[in-house]
N, C-alpha and C positions, 0 to 999 in steps of 0.2 A: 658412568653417570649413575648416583643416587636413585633408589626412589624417592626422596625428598627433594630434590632437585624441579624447582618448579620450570627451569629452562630447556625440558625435554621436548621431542616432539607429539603435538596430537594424538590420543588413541581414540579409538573408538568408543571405550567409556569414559573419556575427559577430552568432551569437545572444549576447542578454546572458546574463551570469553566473548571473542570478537564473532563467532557461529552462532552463538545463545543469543548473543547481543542483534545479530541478524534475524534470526526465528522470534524474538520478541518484538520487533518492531515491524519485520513482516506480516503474523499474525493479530497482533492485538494494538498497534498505534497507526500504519501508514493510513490505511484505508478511514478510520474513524478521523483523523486529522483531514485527509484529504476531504472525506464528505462534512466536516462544520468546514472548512474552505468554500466546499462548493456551493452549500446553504447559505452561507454569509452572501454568496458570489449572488445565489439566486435572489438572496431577498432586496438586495443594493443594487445588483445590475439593472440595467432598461433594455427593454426591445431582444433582439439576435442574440447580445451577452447570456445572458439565462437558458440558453438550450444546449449548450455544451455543460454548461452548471448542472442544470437537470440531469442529463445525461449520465454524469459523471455523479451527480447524487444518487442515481437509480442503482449504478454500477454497485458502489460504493455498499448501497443497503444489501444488496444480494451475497455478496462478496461479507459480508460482515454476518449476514444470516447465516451463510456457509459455514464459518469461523465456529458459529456456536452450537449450529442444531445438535450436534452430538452429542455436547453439553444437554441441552434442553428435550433429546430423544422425539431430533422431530426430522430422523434420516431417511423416514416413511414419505415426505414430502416430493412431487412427479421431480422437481425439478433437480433435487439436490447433488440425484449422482453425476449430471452434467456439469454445475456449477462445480464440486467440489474434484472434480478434476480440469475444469478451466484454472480453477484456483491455481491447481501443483502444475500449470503448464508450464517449462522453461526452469524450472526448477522455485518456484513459488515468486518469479522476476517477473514474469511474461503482463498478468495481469493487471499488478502493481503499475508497470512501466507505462502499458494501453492504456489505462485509465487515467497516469496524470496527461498523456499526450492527448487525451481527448477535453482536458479542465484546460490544458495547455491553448485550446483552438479559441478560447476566450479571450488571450492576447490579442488576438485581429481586431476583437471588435472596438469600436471607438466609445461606446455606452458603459464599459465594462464596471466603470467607478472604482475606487477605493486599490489601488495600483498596487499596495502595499502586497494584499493578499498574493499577489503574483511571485513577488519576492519571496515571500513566505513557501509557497510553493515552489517555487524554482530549488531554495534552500533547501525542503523535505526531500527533491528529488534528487540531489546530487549528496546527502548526506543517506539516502537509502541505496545511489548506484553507487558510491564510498564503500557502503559497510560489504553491499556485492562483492565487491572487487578486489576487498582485503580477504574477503575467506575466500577467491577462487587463486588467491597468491599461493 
């Protein structure tokens, strides 16, 4: 086999496209999609709907603070080194996963409104344990 040969396997410095393609939507799209879901959830919801929302909004901000303080030199903050190893729990799946089952506990409720959003999210989550499951092949 070539080194031209783009059908080789994986090295360590040429991760595949489908890992990149994991680490970018791990870090920079699930969470920020997942929290305008759950803001939408909050602001349309009524009653019991809106506390899983919240929740999963709350999650969501920490989780996305995490993402960048390093970026913005703010790793001095009490809470960070706890968050930013909840973050790599499970190999960066664990808290992604927790957080949509907790926006997920909004299906019970009957007040929920706008159903779509659920779809929507259901969709995010099995196109994020998808991209999982093809790099653990």
């Amino acid at each position: 086999m070539s080194a031209d040969d783009p059908g080789g396997e994986m090295s360590f410095f040429e991760p595949s496209p489908v890992l990149l393609a994991l680490i970018f939507v791990q870090r920079l799209v699930y969470f920020e999609v997942l929290a305008l879901l759950a803001l939408l959830r909050l602001i349309v919801g009524r009653g019991a709907a809106r506390l899983p929302a919240f929740l999963t909004l709350t999650i969501c901000a920490v989780a996305i603070f995490t993402t960048f303080a390093p970026a913005l030199n703010l790793q001095s903050v009490p809470f960070y080194g706890d968050a930013a190893r909840l973050l790599a729990t499970g190999g960066g799946a664990a808290l992604p996963l927790a957080t949509s089952g907790v926006f997920a506990l909004c299906f019970l409720f009957q007040q929920r409104r706008w159903r779509w959003i659920d779809l929507l999210h259901l969709l995010g989550v099995l196109a994020f344990v998808g991209l999982w499951a093809i790099t653990r092949v």
